[in-house]
C-alpha positions as a Python dict, from the first residue, in 0.01 Angstrom:
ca = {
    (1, 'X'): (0, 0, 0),
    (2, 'X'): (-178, -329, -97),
    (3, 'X'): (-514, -300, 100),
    (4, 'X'): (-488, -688, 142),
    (5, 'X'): (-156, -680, 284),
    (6, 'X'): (-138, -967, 593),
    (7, 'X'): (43, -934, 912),
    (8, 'X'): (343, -1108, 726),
    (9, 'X'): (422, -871, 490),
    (10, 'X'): (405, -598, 770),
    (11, 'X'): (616, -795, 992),
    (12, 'X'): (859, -896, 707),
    (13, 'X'): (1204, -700, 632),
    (14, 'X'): (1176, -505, 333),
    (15, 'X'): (1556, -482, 66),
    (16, 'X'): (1765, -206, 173),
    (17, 'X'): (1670, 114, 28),
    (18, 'X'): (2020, 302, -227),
    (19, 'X'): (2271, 451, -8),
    (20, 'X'): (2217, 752, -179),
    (21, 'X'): (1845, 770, -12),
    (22, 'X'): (1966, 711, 325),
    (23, 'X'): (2250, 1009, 285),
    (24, 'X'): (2007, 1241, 134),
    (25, 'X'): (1737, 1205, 427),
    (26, 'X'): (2009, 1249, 672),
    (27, 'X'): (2118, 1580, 522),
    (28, 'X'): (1748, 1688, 461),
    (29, 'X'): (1683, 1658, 826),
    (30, 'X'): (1993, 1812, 920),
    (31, 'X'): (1932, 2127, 710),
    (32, 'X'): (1530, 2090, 842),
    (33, 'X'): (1666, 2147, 1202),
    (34, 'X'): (1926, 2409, 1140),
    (35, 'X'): (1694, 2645, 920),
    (36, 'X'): (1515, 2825, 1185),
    (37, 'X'): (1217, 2896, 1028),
    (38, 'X'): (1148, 2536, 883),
    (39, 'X'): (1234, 2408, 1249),
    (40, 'X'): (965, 2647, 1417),
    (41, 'X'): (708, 2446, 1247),
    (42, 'X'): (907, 2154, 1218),
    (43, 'X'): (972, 2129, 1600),
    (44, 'X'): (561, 2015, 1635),
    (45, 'X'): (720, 1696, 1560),
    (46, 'X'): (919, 1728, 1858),
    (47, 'X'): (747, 1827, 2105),
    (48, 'X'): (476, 1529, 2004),
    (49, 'X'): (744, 1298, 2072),
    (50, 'X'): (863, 1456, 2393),
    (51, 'X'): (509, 1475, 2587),
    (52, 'X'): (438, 1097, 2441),
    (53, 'X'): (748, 1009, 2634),
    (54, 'X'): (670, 1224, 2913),
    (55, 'X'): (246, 1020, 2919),
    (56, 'X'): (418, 683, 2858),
    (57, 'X'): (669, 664, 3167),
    (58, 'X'): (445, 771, 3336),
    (59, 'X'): (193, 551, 3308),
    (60, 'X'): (476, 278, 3335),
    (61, 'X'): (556, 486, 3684),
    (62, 'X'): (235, 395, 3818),
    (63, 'X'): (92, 812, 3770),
    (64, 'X'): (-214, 835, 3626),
    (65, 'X'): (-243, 1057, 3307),
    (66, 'X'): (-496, 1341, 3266),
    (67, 'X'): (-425, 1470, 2927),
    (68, 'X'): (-181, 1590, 2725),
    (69, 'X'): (-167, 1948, 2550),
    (70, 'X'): (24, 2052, 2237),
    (71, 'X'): (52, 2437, 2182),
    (72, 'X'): (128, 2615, 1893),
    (73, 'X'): (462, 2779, 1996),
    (74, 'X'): (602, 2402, 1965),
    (75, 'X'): (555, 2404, 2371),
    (76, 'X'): (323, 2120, 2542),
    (77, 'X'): (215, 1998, 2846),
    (78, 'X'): (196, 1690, 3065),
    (79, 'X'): (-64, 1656, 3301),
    (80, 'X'): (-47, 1352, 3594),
    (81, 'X'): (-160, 1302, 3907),
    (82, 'X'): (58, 1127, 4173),
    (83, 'X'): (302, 1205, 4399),
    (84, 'X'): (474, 1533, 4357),
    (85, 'X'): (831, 1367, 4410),
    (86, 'X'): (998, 992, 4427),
    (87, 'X'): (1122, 815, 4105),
    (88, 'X'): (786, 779, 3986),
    (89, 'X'): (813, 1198, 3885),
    (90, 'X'): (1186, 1170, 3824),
    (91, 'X'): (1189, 932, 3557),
    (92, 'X'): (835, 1107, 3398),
    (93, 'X'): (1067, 1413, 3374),
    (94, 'X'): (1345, 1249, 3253),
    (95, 'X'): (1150, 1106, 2986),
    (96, 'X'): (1073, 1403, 2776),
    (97, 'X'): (1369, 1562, 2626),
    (98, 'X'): (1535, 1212, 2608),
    (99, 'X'): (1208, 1018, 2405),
    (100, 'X'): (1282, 1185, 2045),
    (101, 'X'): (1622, 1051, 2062),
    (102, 'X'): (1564, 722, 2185),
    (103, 'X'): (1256, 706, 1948),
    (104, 'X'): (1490, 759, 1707),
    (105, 'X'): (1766, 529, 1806),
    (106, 'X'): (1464, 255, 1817),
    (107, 'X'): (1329, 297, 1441),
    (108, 'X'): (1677, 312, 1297),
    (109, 'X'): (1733, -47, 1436),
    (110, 'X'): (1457, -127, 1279),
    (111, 'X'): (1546, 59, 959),
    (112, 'X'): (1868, -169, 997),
    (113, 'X'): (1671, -486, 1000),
    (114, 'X'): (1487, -385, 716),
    (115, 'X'): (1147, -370, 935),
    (116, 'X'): (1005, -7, 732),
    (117, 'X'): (652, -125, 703),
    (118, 'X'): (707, -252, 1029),
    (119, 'X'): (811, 90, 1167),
    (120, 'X'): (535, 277, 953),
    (121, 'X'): (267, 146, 1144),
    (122, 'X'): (412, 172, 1497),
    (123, 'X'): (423, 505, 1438),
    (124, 'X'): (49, 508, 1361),
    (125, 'X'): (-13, 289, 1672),
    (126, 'X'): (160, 556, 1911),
    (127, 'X'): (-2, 842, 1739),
    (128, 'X'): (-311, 741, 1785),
    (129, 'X'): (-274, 612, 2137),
    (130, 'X'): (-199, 990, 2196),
    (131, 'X'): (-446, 1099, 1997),
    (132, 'X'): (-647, 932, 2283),
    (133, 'X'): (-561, 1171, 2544),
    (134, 'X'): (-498, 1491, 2387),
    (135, 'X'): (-703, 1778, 2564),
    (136, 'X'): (-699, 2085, 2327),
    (137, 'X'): (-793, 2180, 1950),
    (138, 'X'): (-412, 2250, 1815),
    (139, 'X'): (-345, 1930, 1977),
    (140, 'X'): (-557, 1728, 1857),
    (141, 'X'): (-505, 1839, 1479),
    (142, 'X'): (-116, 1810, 1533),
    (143, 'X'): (-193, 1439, 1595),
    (144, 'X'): (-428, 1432, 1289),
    (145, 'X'): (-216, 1594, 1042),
    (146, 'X'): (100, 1355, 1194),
    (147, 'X'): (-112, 1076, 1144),
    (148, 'X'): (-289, 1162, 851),
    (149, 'X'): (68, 1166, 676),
    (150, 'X'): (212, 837, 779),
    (151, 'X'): (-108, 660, 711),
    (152, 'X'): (-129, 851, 319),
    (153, 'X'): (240, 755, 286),
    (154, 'X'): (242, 359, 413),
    (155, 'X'): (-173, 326, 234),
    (156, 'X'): (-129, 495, -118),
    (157, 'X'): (260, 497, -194),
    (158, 'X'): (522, 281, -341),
    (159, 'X'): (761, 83, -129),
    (160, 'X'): (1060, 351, -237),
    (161, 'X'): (867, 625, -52),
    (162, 'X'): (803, 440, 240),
    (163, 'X'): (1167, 402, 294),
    (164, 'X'): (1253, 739, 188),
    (165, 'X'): (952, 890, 468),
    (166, 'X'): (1070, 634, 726),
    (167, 'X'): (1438, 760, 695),
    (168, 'X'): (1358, 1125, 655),
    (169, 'X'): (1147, 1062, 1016),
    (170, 'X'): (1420, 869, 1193),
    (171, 'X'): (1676, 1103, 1109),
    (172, 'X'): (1488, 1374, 1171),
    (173, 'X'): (1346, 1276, 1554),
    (174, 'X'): (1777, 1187, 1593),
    (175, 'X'): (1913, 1507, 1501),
    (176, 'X'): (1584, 1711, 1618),
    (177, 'X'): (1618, 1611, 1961),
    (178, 'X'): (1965, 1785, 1999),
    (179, 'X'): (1865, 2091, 1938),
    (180, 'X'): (1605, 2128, 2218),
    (181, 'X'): (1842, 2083, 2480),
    (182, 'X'): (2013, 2380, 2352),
    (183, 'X'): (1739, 2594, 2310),
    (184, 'X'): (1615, 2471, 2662),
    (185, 'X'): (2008, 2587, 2797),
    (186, 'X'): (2002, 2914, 2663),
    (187, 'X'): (1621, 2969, 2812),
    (188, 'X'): (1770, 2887, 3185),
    (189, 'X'): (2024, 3136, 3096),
    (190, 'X'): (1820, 3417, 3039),
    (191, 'X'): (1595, 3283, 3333),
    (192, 'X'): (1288, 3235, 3135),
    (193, 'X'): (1234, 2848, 3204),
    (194, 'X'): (1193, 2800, 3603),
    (195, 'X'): (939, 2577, 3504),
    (196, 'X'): (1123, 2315, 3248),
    (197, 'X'): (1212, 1970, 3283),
    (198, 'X'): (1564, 2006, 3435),
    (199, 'X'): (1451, 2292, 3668),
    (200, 'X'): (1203, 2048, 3781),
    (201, 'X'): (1442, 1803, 3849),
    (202, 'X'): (1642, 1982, 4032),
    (203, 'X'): (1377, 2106, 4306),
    (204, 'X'): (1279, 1712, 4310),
    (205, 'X'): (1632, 1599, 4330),
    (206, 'X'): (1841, 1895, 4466),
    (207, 'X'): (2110, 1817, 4195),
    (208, 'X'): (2192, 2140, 3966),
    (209, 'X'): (1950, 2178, 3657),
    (210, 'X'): (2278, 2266, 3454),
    (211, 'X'): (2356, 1850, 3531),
    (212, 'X'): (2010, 1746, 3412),
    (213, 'X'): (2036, 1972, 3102),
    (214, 'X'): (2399, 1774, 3033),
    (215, 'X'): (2233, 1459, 3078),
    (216, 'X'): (1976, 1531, 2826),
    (217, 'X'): (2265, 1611, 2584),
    (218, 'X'): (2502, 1297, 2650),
    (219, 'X'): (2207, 1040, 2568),
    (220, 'X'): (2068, 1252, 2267),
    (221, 'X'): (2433, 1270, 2114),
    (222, 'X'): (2469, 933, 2227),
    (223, 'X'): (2197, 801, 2038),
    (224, 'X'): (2236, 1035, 1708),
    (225, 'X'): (2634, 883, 1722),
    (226, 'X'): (2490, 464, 1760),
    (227, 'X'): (2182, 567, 1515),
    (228, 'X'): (2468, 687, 1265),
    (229, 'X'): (2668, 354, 1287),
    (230, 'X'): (2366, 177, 1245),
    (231, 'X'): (2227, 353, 933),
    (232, 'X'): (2480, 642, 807),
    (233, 'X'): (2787, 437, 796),
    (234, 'X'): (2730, 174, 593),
    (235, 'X'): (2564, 387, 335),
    (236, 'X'): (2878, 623, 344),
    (237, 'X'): (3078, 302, 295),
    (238, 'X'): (2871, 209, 14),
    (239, 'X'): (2926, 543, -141),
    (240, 'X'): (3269, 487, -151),
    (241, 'X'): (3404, 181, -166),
}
């Protein structure tokens, strides 16, 4: 990138990237996600986006945020002080497993619009407001090396690569945030997760975990189905018409 480039060109909609670049990203973060060991390291990705989601509504909530912790078995951690119960927690634990998906859901109607450079730096803007508040050394150079590869991609690279990162992230955060609600499933199966988000919720709430668990799903598929109309089927349309 152009380091004279003005606030116009950021905020201005870039052409549509080939069809064939949008199809290809989807299916690279599709196989990304399904081949385990790619997705254990992968799933850092993740998990940044779920604790972001988890510090933002709650500062929205009125909770004030300690810190944030990012661990390197893809887990991380939340810390807030306020009232143990009320909305104010609910919606801070609903936010977590829902944010990837609704991140995603977000970029690709920007994507849509064209907005890529746009997009780039958002995601610059909300790493480094985490960056901010993260409280431990894996953390913290999770957020770097995040960072560090948006801003190498939207500084030094051609506009083709922009689009092709920005799509390979959007798809990725919309399919990536299925799978955790899974994995999180199974875990309250075997009884290893009394702990997690939806177990949470249901001591706050006294509605079943297995509900909150099923809520997490609906919105993620949800927004990975609206995300595809938005950017997959036109490109598929393209393709073959």
């Amino acid at each position: 990138m152009d380091p004279s480039i003005d606030l116009g060109e950021i905020l201005s909609a870039q052409p549509d990237p080939p069809a064939a670049l949008v199809v290809a990203t989807f299916i690279a973060a599709l196989l990304v996600v399904a081949f385990r060991p790619v997705w254990r390291l992968a799933r850092n990705g993740i998990t940044i986006a779920h604790e972001g989601g988890h510090a933002l509504v709650a500062v929205l909530a009125g909770r004030r945020l300690s810190g944030i912790r990012l661990h390197s078995d893809t887990s991380g951690l939340t810390v807030t002080r306020g009232r143990a119960s009320g909305p104010g927690m609910v919606f801070t634990l609903l936010a977590g497993y829902v944010t990837p998906s609704l991140l995603g859901l977000g970029s690709a109607w920007m994507l849509a619009t064209g907005r890529i450079t746009l997009l780039l730096w958002a995601m610059l803007l909300l790493l480094f407001a985490m960056l901010i508040n993260i409280r431990n050394l894996y953390g913290l150079l999770a957020i770097l090396v995040a960072g560090g590869a948006v801003f190498a991609v939207s500084w030094y690279t051609e506009p083709d690569l922009h689009a092709a990162f920005a799509y390979a992230v959007v798809w990725f955060l919309l399919i990536g945030g299925v799978r955790p609600v899974g994995e999180l499933q199974s875990l309250r199966r075997r009884r290893r997760s009394g702990d997690s988000d939806a177990d949470q919720l249901a001591r706050i709430t006294y509605v079943p975990g297995l509900f909150w668990v099923g809520f997490f799903g609906l919105v993620n598929l949800a927004a990975l189905g609206l995300a595809g109309y938005l950017l997959l089927w036109p490109a598929v349309e393209t393709l073959t018409g």
